[in-house]
C-alpha positions, 0 to 999 in steps of 0.5 A: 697364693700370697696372702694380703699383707697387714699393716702394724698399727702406729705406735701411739695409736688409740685402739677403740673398741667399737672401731676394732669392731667395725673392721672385725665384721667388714674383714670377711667380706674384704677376705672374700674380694682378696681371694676373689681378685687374685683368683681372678688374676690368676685365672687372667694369666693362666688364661694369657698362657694358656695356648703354651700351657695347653701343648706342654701338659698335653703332650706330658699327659698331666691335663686333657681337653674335652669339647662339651656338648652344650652348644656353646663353645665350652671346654672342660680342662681334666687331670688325666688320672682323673679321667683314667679313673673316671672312665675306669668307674664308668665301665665297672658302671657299666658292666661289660658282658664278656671278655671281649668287652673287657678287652675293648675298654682296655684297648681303648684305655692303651691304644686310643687315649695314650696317643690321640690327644685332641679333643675328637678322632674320626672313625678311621682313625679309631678303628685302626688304634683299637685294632693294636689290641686285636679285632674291631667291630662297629658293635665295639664302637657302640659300646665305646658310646654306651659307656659315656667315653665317645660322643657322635658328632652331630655334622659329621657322623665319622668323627667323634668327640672324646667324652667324660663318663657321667657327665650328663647332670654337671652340664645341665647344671651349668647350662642352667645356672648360667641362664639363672644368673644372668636372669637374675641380674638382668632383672635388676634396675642396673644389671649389677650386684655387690660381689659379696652379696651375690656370693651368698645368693643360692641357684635353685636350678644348679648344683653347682656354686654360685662362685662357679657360676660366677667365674664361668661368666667372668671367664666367658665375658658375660659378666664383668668386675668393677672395684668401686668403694663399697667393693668389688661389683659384678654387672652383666655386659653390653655385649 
């Protein structure tokens, strides 16, 4: 990211204490809405891109899509070595009773999410990748479940959504910061708040940042962002 550039001051030009003071406690909240605008910039564009971005690092394996279950239409976007490492730390969680369960975890790992690549495979499907590693039960498909990796779907039992171990805490938080948030600024007279100030504000019910919160419900349209003179303002939408 490039940094904002600054201006020389003129020659000739009167340097004055308490002015050079002013600009020194203004300059973090001005630091703050630089990195927040071109973040948001660049979230803009990578969200513009996103459809080509998605196919290519996909198909190379660099990211993975999930489909979250908050009953919104909400993805998580994940490194794929971070999610190999999750997976692999939830099955040490775990604690596999026998070889074969050990075995099932590692056909998984190789046969299933090496090729499928979406965000949910049907019943079928995973009992023939699984069997490339050797004989499949529906016990095997349970344990697939137990650990965090699968999830059902609700309508249609056959098909399942991949899922990342562990998960459980973060969407409670995000589902619950979203919900105090916007609560917050819907209780204000105009539904809107300096960024700056808002930033600071700490969620009672969310171990997650305030400023991810924030970018969510950019991100979703939930919230959008004015430039007005005394900086960058955060109002709930219409919609």
């Amino acid at each position: 990211m490039a940094e904002p550039s600054v201006k020389k001051r003129p020659r000739g030009e009167e340097e004055t204490g308490p002015d050079e003071k002013e600009d020194d406690d203004e300059s973090p909240v001005l630091e703050r809405s630089l990195v927040f605008n071109d973040t948001l910039i660049a979230l803009r564009m990578m969200h513009a891109q996103f459809p080509k971005f998605e196919k290519s690092l996909k198909k190379e394996k660099v990211l993975r899509l999930f489909k979250l279950n908050t009953g919104q239409d909400d993805h998580a976007i994940m490194f794929f070595e971070d999610y190999v490492n999750q997976m692999d730390f939830a099955v040490k969680k775990l604690g596999a009773r026998n070889q074969h369960d050990m075995e099932v975890f590692e056909w998984f790992k190789v046969h299933v999410i090496e090729s499928k690549l979406d965000v949910s495979i049907d019943h079928q499907e995973l009992f023939i990748l699984l069997s490339a590693g050797g004989d499949v039960t529906d016990e095997d498909i349970t344990l697939l479940i137990n650990a965090g990796l699968l999830t059902r779907q609700m309508i249609d039992p056959n098909m399942y959504w991949f899922a990342i171990p562990n998960i459980g805490s973060v969407l409670k938080g995000l589902s619950q910061g979203r919900k105090e948030l916007l609560s917050f600024l819907n209780r204000r007279k105009y539904k809107e708040m300096l960024l700056a100030s808002l930033e600071k504000k700490r969620l009672r019910l969310s171990p997650l940042d305030t400023r991810f919160h924030l970018r969510d419900l950019i991100g979703s349209g939930h919230l959008k962002v004015l430039q007005t003179p005394s900086g960058m303002l955060v109002r709930v939408s219409k919609d």
